[in-house]
N, C-alpha and C positions, 0 to 999 in steps of 0.2 A: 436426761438424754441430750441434754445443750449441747453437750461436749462433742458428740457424735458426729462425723462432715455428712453433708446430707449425699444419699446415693447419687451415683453418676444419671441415672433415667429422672432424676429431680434436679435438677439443675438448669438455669435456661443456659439458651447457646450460647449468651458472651458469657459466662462464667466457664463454661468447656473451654471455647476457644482461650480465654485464657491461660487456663490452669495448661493448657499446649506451650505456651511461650512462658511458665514458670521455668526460671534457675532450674529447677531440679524436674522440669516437667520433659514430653516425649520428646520434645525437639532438641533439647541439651542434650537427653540422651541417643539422641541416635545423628548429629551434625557436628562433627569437630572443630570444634572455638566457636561454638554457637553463644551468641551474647544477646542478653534483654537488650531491646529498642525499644523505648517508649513509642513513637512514633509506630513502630511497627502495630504493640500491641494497641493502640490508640484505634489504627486505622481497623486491624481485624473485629474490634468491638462497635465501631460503624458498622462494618461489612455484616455483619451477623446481627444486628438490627433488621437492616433490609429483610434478611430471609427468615427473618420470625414476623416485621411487620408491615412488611413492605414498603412499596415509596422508590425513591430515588436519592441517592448519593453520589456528590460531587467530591471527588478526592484528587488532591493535588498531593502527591508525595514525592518529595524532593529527594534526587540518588543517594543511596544507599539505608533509606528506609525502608528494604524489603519488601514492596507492596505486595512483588506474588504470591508470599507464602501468607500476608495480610487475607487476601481473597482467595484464595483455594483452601485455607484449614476452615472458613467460619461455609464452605462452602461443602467440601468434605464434611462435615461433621450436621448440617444442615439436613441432611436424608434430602433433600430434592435435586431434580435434575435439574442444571446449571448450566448454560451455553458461556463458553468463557471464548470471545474474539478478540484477536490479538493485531498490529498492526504487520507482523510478517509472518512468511512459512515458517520461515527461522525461529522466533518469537513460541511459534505453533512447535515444532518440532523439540525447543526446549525445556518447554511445559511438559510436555508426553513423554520425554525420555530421560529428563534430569529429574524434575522437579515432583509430577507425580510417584516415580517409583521410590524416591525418596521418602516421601509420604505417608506412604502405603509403606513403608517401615515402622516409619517411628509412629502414624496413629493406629496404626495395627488395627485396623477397622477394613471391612470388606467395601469395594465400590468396583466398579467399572467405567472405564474411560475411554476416548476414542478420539482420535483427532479426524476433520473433513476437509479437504480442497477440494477446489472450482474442479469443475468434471473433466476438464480437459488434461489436468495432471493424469488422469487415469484412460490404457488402455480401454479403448471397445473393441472387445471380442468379435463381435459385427462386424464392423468394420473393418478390421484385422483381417479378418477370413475372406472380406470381400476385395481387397488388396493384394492377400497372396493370391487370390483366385485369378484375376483381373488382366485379361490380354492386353490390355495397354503397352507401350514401350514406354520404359523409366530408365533413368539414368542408373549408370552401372553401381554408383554409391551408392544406389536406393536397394540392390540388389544382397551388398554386403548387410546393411540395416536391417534388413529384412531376414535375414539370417540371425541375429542378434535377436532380434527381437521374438523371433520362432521359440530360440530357446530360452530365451527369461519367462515368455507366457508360459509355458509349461510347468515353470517351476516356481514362478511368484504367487504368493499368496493374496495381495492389495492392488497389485496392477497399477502401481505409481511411479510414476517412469523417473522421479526422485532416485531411485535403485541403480539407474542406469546410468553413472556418474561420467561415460563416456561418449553421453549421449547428446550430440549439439543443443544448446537452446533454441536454436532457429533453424532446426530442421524441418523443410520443409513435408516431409513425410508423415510426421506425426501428428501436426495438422489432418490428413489425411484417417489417421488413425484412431485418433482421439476419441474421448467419450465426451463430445459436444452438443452443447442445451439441443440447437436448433436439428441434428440431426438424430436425439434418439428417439426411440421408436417404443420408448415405455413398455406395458407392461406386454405390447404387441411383438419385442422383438423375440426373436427365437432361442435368443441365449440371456433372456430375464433375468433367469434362477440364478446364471453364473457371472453375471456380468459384476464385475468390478463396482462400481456405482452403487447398484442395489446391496451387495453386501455389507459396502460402506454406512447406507443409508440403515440400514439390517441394527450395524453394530451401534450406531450413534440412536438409535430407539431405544436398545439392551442399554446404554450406558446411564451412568448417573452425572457423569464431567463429559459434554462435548465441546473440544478446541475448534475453533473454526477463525479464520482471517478476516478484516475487513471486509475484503472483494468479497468472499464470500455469504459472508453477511448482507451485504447490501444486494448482491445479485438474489439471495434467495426475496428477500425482501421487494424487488424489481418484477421476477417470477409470481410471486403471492399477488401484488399489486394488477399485474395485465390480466389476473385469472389464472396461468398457465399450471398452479399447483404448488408443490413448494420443494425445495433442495432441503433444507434443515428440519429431521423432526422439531414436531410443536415444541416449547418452552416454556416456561411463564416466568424466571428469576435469569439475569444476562448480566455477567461483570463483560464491562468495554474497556480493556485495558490500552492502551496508546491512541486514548481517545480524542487526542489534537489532529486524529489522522481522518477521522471519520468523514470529518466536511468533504474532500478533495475524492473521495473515494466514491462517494455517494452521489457526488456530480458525476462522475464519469458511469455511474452504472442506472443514475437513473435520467440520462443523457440518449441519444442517437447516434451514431455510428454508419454511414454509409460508404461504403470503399470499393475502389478496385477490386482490393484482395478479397472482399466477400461477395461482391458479382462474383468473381474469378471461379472461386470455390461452388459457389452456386451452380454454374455450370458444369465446371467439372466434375462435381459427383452425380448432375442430368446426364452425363454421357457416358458416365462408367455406369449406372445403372440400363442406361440404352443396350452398352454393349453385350451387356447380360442376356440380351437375346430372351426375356419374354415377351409372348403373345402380348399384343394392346389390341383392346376391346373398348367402344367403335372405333378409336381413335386408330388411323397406321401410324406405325413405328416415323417411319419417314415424316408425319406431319408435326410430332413430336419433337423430331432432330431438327425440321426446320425451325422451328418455333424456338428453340435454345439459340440454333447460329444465327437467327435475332436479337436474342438481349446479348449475344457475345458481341456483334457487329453496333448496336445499338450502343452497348456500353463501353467499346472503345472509342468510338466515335465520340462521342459525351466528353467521357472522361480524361477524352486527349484535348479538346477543346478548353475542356476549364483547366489542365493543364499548362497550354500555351498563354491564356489569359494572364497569368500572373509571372510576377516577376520576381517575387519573397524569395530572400534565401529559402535554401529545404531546412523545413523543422518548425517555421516561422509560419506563429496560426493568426489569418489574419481576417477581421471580419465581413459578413457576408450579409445581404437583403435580396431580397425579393430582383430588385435592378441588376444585383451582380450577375442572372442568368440571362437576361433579354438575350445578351447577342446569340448566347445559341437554345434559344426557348425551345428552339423547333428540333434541336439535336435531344432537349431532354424530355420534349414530350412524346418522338418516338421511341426511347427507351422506355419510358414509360406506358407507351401502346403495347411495346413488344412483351414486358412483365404482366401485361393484364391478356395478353393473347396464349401467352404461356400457361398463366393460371387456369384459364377456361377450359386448353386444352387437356390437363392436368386433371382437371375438375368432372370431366365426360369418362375419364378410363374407369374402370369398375373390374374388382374382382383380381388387384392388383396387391402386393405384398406393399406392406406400411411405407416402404421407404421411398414409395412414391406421394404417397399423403404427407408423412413430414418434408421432401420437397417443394408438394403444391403451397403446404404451412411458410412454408420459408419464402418462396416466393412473390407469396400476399405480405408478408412481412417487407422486404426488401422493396416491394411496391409500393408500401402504405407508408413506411417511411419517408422513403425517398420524395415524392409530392410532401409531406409535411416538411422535410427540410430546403426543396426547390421554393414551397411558397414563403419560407418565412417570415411568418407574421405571427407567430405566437408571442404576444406580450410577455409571456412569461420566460421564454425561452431566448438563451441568444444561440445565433448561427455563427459558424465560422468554416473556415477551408486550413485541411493543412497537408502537406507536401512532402512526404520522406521518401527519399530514393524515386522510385516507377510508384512510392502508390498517393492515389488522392484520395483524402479524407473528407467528407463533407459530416461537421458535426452540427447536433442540438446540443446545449447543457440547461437544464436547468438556473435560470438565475439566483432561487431563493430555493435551497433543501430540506428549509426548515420544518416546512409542512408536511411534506412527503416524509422523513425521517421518524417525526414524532405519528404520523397516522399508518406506518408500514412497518415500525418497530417497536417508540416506547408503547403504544395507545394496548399491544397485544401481550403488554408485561403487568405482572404483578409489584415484581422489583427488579431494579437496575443498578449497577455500579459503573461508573464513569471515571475511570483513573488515568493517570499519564504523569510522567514528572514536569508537566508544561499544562497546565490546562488556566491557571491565573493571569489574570492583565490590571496592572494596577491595586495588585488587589485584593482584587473577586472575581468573582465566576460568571460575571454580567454576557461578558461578551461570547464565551464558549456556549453560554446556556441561550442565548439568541442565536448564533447560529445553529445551533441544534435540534431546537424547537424540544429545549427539553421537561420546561415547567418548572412548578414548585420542586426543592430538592433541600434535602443538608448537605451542608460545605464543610470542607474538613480540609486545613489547608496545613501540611504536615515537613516542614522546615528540614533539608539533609541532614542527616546525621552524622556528615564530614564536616572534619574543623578546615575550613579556607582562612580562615584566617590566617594557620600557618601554614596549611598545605600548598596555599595557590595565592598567587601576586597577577595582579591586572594590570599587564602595560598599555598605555595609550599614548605615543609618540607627538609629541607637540607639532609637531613640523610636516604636515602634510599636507598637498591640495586638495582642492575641493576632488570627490571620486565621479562627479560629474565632467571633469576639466582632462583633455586628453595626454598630459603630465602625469596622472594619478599611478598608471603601472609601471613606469618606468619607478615613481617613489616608492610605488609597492616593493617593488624586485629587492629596492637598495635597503627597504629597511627588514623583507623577510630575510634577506642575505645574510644580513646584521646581528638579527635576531638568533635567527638557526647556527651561527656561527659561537655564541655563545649557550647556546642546548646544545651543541654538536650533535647535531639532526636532531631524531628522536621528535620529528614534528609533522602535526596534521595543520595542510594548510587547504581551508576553505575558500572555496571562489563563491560570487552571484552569477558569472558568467562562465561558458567556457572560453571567448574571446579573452576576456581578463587571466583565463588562467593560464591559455596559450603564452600569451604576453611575457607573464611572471617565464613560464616557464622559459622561453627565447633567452631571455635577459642570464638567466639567474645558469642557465646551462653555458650559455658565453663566456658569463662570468669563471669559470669554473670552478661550481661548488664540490666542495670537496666532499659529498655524504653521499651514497644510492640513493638516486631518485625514482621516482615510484610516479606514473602519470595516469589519470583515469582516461580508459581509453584505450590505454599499450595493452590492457587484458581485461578478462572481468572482473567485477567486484570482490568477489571472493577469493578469489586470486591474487588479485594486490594487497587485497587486507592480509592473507596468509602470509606474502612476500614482504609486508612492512611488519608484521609480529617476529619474522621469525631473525629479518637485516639488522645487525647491530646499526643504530647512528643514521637511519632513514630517515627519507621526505617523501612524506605522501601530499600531492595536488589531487583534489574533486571540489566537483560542485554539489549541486544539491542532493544529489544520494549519500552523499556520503557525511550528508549535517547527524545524520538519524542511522539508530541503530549500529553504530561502529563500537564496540566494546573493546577496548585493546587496556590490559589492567597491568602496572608496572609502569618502569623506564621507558621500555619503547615508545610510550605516548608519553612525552611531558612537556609538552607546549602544543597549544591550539589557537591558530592565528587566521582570524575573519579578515579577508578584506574591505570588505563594503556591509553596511546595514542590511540587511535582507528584504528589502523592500522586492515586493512583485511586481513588475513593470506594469505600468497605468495601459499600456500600447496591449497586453494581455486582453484578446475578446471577454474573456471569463470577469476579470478582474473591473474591466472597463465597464463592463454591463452592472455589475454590482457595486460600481460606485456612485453609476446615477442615480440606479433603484433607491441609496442611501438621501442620493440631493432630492430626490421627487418628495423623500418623506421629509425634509427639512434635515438633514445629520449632516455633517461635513464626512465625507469619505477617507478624508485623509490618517484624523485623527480617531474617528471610529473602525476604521478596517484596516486601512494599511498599515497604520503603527500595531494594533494589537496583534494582528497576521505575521508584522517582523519580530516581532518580540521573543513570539511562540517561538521562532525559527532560530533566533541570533541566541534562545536559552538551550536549545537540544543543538546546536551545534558547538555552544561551549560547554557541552554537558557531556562531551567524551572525554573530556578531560582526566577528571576525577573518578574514578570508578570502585578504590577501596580506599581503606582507613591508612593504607600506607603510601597512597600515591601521592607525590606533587608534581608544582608542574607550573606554568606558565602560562594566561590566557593574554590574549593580544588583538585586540580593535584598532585596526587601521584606520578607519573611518572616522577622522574627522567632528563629524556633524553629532556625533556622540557625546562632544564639551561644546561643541558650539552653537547649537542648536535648544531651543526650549525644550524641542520632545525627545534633546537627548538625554533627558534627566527619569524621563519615564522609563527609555530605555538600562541605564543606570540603576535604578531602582529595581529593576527586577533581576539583575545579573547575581550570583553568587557573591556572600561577604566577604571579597579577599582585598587585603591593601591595596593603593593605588599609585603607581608609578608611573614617570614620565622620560626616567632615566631606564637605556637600553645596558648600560654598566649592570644593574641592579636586578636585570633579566638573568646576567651571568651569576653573581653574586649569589643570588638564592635560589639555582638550578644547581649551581655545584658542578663538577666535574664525573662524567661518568664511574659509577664503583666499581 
């Protein structure tokens, strides 16, 4: 009986997952020009370790070594329920509608899947109803919207306003609308059973693959942590795919947040519930309304004072202590009276519908913060102020997530996958696995499966100032001009600033280049990426949204040109607090966090370049400090194997003439 292959139900997981990515196995047969990748099948025989034996796994997979279909077969074929967070909607959205049903062809195996967003993507019905109800005066646009959206709830099944592709981002009505943490009303509200949320929550219990994003990973994590419950059924196996992104995300949700715009909202749903006209018992209605047009009068007062305070450009976060409030102490301790005189009275009403307790909830919330971020003095935490348009921001961040991360996410896993096409410095995994607080692990460091060597040539122009010296854009302009002139467009040019990109762009439109330029800013993101895939001979200018996540595969992308290292400004509160925390312990900051921090940055944003086996293309470091510099050899070291050129002749030469 030797001869005999042993039954598929005897077989461990990497042997299944293998025989998937055999020549002649489900995946050839059901994906056109599907080819063995070592590297792929490499990384899926990791991945499927983990979920037979758990642990932790550290994988770096370099573009175009298919890591997804790496971790979703050894995960599919695993029989367990598998949380898979991805770094965008987008990311989520591909998974669920390319890549799953895909799947579910060729392993011909039954599962269920379901993707979750942050609850604010999705209508509340509640709220909804309490809005069309609502004697207020609204602006007449609000009136069309409300029409619109009358008739998609009727007929949507998910209630993600994803659907509504005409539907502004920064509408401000939808706010209003939402299915928001601090305003639902669980299992007390009256439309439970139908509500959006909960069915969500419903399908991601039934599934065996839940999709879920960063944000929302760390928010339910944030949730689990205060007590408040949890957004994500339980887990115990989690692949973390675009997991260079996690740090930055994870500060921001396990952070404070005190604003204008969420006083604002605070009251204004205190007084649309007021207008609603029910009886308050002992409390009168009237002593309730005054008590609001307290913390409204309280917090603009406040909040216009720390406004005239400062003098930052808007956008500019800059840091804050305990001294920053003195001069108007007394403006933020009677806000602060007024939010605790609110609370009490909030706290006396009895025999009221929920949506006055999750109120009084928010209230205490907004309270309890606000003194934690007025007194700053948490060692652990740094403060800062920042300033967009009318609103003021007063943030906490976390300085160190390490601990929080591993005690609110690994500590509740059995097994974890950590992948990214950027997660090495130097290396290894030293540095991702410290900031992550993520422990012992296996490394698996899985090299692209594109030839650079002949696909892509690295120009680095001899002749440039230092990008700290105010010559630097005016040389930028003249040698992107240079460059793009011999790609005939066909070029993504990245900034560190938007000052620096202004600049280029001043210069280089005077000039006048001869190719459609494309500016981040003149539209949205997704808009200009459609508008530069679809332009023959374009130029796209962004800054840092646009290092990540830009997939444009072919001619249209065949040159990607950095201007400056990616260093994060040291002037950065965030940054600034975490490079002492470094010198308190004895590290130098520079060459432990900022270099490996630009590294990550300066490889995903030459990392658009290349995207299949027939693309070439052009990458181009402006910067100087790249040859000239010691730590520009670390930088060096970890860029993709392509030739090195100094001559811009030689940019033309091996870009060719459009076909």
């Amino acid at each position: 009986m030797s001869g005999v292959p042993p039954s598929p139900e005897r077989l461990t997981l990497g042997e299944r997952v293998l025989k998937a990515f055999d020549p002649d196995g489900a995946l050839a047969s059901t994906i056109d020009a599907f080819e063995v990748r070592s590297g792929q099948r490499n990384m899926a025989v990791a991945v499927a370790d983990i979920f037979e034996s758990g642990g932790a796994l550290l994988a770096e997979a370099g573009t175009g070594t298919g890591k997804t279909l790496a971790y979703l077969i050894p995960a599919l074929l695993s029989g367990r329920r598998v949380l898979v967070s991805t770094g965008t909607k987008n990311l989520q959205e591909q998974l669920y509608f390319k890549d799953l049903p895909l799947l579910h062809e060729a392993l011909n195996i039954p599962f269920k899947a379901t993707y979750m967003k942050g609850r604010n993507n999705y209508l509340c019905l509640h709220r909804f109803e309490a809005a069309c109800d609502s004697p207020m005066p609204r602006p007449t646009t609000d009136h069309a919207y409300l029409t619109t959206l009358k008739e998609w709830a009727q007929q949507t099944e998910i209630g993600d306003r994803a659907e509504l592709e005409d539907l502004p981002d920064d509408l401000p009505l939808w706010s209003e609308v939402s299915a928001t943490q601090e305003n639902c009303l669980g299992t007390e509200c009256p439309e439970y059973n139908d509500c959006f949320v909960t069915q969500m929550r419903q399908r991601a219990i039934e599934s065996d693959i839940v999709i879920v994003n960063h944000h929302l990973l760390c928010a339910d994590a944030a949730v689990r942590q205060s007590g408040y419950g949890e957004v994500i059924p339980d887990y115990s196996f989690a692949v973390v795919d675009e997991a260079h992104q996690l740090e930055d995300v994870a500060t921001q949700y396990f952070g404070i947040s005190v604003s204008t715009f969420r006083v604002e909202d605070l009251i204004k749903d205190g007084f649309r519930l007021m207008e609603a006209g029910l009886p308050l018992d002992p409390v009168p209605a009237d002593t309730v309304r005054a008590a609001l047009g307290q913390v409204r009068d309280g917090a603009d007062a406040f909040f216009t004072a720390v406004r005239g305070s400062k003098s930052e450009p808007a956008g500019v976060r800059s840091r804050i202590d305990a001294a920053t409030f003195e001069p108007f102490a007394d403006l933020g301790r009677a806000l602060l009276d007024a939010l605790s005189s609110l609370e009490s009275e909030l706290g006396l009403l009895t025999d009221l519908p929920e949506d006055f307790r999750a109120l009084e909830h928010r209230v205490h919330e907004v309270d309890h913060e606000l003194r934690f971020t007025l007194q700053a003095s948490d060692p652990t935490h740094v403060f800062f102020l920042e300033i967009r348009n009318r609103g003021v921001f007063l943030r906490a961040s976390p300085i160190d997530v390490s601990t929080m991360v591993r005690d609110s996410i690994w500590e509740r896993l059995d097994g974890k996958i950590l992948t990214s096409a950027t997660l090495a410095v130097d290396s290894n995994f030293d540095y991702i696995r410290t900031r992550l607080g993520v422990g012992p692990a296996y490394e698996l460091r899985l090299p692209s499966e594109f030839d650079f060597g002949h696909q892509a040539i690295l120009y680095l122009p001899r002749r440039m100032p230092d990008p700290r010296t105010s010559g630097f854009t005016k040389a930028a302009a003249v040698e992107i001009t240079e460059i793009i002139k011999r790609t005939e467009g066909r070029a993504l040019v990245l900034f560190t600033s938007y000052a620096n990109l202004y600049g280029v762009r001043d210069i280089i439109t005077e000039a006048g280049l001869d190719f459609p330029l494309f500016v981040q800013g003149s539209a949205p993101r997704s808009t200009l990426l459609r508008r530069f895939r679809q332009t023959a001979n374009a130029v796209l200018l962004g800054t840092s949204s646009f290092w990540q996540g830009v997939d444009v595969v072919g001619e249209s992308l065949s040159c990607v040109i950095v201007d400056k290292l990616p260093f994060v400004s040291p002037g950065d509160p965030i940054t600034a607090a975490r490079m002492e925390a470094l010198v308190v312990r004895g590290e130098d900051p520079f060459t432990n966090y900022q270099v490996p921090l630009a590294i990550l940055a300066l490889q995903q944003g030459l990392g658009r370049l290349i995207r299949h086996r027939s693309d070439r293309g052009v990458l181009a470091i402006l910067d100087p400090r790249v040859r000239t510099k010691g730590y520009g050899q670390r930088f060096l070291a970890s860029l993709p194997p392509a030739p090195v050129t100094h001559d811009v002749e030689e940019v033309g030469r091996f870009i060719g003439p459009v076909a």
